[in-house]
N, C-alpha and C positions, 0 to 999 in steps of 0.2 A: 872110528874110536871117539872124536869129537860127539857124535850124534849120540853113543851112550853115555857119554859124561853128562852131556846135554838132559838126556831123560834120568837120569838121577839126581840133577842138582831139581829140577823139575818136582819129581818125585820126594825129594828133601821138603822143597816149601811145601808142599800139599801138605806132607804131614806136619809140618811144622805150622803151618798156620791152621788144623785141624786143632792141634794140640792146646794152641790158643784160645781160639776158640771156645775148648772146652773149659780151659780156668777162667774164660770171659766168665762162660754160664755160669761158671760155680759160685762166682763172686757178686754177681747179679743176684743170683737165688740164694745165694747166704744173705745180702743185704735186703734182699725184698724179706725176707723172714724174720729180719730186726725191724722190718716197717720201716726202712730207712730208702723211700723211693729217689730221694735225689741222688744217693751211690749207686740204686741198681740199675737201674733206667739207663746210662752210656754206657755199664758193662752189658747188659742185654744186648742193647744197639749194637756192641764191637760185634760179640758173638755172630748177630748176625750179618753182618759186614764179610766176615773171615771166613764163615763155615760153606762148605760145599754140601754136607750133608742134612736133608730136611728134619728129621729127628731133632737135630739141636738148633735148627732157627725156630721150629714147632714150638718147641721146650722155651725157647727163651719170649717167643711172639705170645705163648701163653701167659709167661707169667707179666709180661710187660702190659698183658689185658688185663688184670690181677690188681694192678697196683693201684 
């Protein structure tokens, strides 16, 4: 029983640091779109700190070439 509590708490952060992740991006690429690089540039950077999935370090590694 331990061991599936274990892979659900597991399973929680994944999604929860997915999740972050994605409002990293979103708040990166709103401020990159104000031209405002010194707000998007450490939320890009969270994003990809947090994310597991390549689509969104891709997404945030492009637009921090961008800026």
């Amino acid at each position: 029983m331990e061991e599936i509590n274990n892979d659900r708490q597991s399973f929680a952060q994944k999604l929860t640091s997915e999740a972050a992740a994605d409002l990293y991006l979103r708040a990166g690429r709103s401020a990159a779109a104000q031209k405002d690089a010194q707000a998007a540039i450490p939320w890009l950077r969270r994003a990809i700190e947090l994310t597991a999935i390549a689509e969104t370090a891709s997404a945030a590694n492009r637009i921090l070439s961008e800026l």
